[in-house]
N, C-alpha and C positions, 0 to 999 in steps of 0.2 A: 360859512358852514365848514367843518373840521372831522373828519372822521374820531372818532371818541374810541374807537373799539369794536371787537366782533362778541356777541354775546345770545347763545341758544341759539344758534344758524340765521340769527336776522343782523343788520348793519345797525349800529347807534352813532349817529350825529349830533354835535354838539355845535348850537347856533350862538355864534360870535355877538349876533345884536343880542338878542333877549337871555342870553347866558343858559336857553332851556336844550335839556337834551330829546332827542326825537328819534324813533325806529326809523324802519324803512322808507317813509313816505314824510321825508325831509326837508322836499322840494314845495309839500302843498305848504309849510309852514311860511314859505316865500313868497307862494300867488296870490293874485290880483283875487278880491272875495268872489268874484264873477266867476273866474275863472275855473276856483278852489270849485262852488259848487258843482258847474257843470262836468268837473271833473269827478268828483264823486258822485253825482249821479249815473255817469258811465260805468264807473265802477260798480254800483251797485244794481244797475241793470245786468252787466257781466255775469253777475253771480247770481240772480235771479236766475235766467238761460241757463246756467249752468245749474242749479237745483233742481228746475227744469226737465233739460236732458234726459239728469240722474235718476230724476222720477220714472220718466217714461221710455227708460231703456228697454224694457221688458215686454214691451208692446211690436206685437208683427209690424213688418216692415211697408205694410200699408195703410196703417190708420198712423202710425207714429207721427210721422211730418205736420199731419194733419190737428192729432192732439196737442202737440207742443203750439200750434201754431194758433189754438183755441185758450190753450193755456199762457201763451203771451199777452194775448188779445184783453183777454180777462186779469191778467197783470195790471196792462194798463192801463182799464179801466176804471180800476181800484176795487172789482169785485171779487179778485183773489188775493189772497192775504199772503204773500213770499212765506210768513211761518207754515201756511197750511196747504203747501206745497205738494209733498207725498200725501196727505189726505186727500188730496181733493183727483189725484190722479184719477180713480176709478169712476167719478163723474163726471168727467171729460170723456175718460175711455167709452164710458155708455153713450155719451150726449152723441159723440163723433159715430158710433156706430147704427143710432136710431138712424143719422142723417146719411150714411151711406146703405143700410137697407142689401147688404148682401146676400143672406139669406133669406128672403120674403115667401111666403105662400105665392106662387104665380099659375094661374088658371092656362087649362090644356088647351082651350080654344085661343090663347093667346098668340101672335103671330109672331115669331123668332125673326128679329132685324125690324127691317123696313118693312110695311105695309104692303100685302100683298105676297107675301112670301111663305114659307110650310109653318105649320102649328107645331105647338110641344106634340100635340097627340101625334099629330103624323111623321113628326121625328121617330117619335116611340113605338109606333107601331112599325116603322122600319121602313 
């Protein structure tokens, strides 16, 4: 394998056996076919994450961790589709926030902590 040239900011290699030339990823044209795949699968999980991220950066800093980590899940399940990525953000965002329940209706006779201890009301009342 032969450097060929620089052309549009990417490297082109020119392979000595099969006489073909190759961009940047000159090396897989070498590996073992095992190899190749599970190396392109890495890759392409990489970018997945990273779609990912890019989706749900916009997400407070406490359901995010959370979503991204529903939206991997469902990656690789194969019930999220990597094109429908940004679409599918806002029903993650929903799913993650039914199951954390932040602001819930919660009744005054309720007891705040451990069992045994003051009500909402008798907070409220002072």
């Amino acid at each position: 394998m032969k450097k060929a040239g620089r052309a549009q900011g990417f490297q082109i290699f020119h392979c000595l056996r099969c006489k073909a030339y190759y961009r940047d990823g000159a090396r897989l044209h070498l590996m073992p076919k095992r190899e190749r795949r599970r190396y392109l699968a890495a890759l392409r999980w990489e970018q997945v994450m990273e779609a990912i991220r890019k989706a749900t950066e916009v997400l407070p800093l406490d359901i995010r961790e959370e979503v991204i980590q529903e939206m991997a899940l469902a990656a690789l399940d194969g019930s999220l589709d990597p094109a429908d990525i940004n679409r599918a953000a806002p029903f993650y965002r929903r799913k993650v926030s039914r199951q954390t329940d932040r602001f819930r209706v919660v009744s005054l006779d309720q007891p705040v902590g451990y069992e045994g201890g003051a009500t909402y009301a008798e907070l409220l009342a002072g």
